[in-house]
C-alpha positions as CSV (number, residue, x, y, z in Angstrom):
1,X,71.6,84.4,136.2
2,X,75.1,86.3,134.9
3,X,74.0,89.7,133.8
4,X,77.3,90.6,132.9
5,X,78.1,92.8,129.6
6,X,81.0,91.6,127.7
7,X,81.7,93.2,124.5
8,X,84.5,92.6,121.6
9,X,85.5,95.0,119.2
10,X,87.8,93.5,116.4
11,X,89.6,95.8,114.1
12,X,92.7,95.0,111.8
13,X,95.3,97.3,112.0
14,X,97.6,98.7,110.0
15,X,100.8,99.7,112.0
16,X,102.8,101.7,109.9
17,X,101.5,103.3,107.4
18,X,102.5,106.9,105.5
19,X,100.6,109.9,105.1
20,X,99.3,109.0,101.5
21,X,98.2,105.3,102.4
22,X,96.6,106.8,105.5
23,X,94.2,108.9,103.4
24,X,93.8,106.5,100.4
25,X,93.1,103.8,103.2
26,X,90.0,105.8,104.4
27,X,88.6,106.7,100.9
28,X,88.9,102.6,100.0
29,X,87.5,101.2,102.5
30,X,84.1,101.8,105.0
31,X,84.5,102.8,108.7
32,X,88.5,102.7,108.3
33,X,89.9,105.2,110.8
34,X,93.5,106.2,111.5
35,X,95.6,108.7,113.7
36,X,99.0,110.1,113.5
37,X,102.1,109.0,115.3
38,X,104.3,111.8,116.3
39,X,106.8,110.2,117.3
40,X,107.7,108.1,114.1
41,X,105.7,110.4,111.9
42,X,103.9,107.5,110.5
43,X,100.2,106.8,110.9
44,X,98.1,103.4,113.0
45,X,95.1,102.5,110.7
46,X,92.2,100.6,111.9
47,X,89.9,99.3,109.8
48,X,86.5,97.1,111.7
49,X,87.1,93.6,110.8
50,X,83.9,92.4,109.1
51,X,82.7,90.2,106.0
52,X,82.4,93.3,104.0
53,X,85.4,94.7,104.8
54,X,87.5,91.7,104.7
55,X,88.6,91.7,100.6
56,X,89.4,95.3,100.9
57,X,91.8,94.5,104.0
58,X,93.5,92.0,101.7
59,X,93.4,94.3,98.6
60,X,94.6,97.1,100.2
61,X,97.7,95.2,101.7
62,X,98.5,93.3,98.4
63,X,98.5,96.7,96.6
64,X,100.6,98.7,99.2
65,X,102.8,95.5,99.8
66,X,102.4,96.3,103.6
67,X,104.8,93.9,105.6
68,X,103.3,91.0,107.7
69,X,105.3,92.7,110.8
70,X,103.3,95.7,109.9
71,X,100.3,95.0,110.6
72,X,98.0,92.8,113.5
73,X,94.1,91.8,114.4
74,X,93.3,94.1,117.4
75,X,90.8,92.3,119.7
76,X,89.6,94.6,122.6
77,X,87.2,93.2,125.2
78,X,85.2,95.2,127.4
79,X,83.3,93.5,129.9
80,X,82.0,94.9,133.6
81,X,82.9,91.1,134.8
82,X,86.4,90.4,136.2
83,X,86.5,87.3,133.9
84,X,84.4,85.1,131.6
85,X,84.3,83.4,127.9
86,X,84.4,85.6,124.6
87,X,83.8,83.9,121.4
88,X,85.9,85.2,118.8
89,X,84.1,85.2,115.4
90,X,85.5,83.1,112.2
91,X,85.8,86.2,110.5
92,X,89.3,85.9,112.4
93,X,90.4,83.2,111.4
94,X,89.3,83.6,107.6
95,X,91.5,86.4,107.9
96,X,94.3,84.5,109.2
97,X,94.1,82.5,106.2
98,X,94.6,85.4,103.7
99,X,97.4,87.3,106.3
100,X,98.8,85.3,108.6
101,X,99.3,87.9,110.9
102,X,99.7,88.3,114.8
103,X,96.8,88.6,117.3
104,X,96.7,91.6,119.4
105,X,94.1,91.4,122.4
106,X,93.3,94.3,125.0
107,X,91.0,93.7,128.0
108,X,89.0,96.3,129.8
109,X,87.2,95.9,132.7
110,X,84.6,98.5,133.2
C-alpha cells in the first residue's frame, strides 16, 4: 500500500497587473491574493481556481481586457513521493474553454 501524500494546488494567475486592478481584483473576487513586483512595478495575482470563482476569473479579465500573454493556470504539486499520477480537475479545462491560456506547473517534493 502507497501511503504517499500528493497534493495540487490550482490557482489562475494574473501576470501583470497595476496597482488599481490588484486591489479591485481582491475586493471582486473570494480568496484572490496578489503581491508586488519590484522590479517591473507591476503586481502577480492569484486567484484559487474553483467552480465559484471561475465566472469572476472570466469577468474580471473581459472587463480589464487583460492579454492572453498576461495571464496562465498555475498548477503546483506537492507530493513526499519522487513520482506518481495527479489528476487534474475539469475545472481546468472548462477554463481553457473561456481563456485559452498557457499551463504553468511547479513540482515540489517534500
Amino acid at each position: 500500500m502507497n501511503n504517499s501524500t500528493i497534493e495540487a494546488e490550482i490557482s489562475f494567475r494574473f501576470l501583470s497587473l497595476d496597482k488599481f486592478q490588484a486591489y479591485s481584483l481582491v475586493r471582486e473576487i473570494l480568496g484572490a491574493t496578489h503581491n508586488a513586483d519590484p522590479e517591473s512595478n507591476r503586481y502577480i495575482a492569484y486567484v484559487p481556481l474553483t467552480k465559484q470563482t471561475l465566472e469572476g476569473i472570466n469577468d474580471y479579465y473581459v472587463r480589464q481586457r487583460v492579454e492572453v500573454e498576461a495571464c496562465d493556470i498555475f498548477v503546483s504539486i506537492s507530493s513526499d513521493a519522487h513520482k506518481g499520477l495527479v489528476d487534474i480537475p475539469a475545472i481546468v479545462n472548462r477554463m481553457l474553454k473561456y481563456i485559452d491560456c498557457k499551463l504553468t506547473f511547479s513540482f515540489t517534493v517534500l
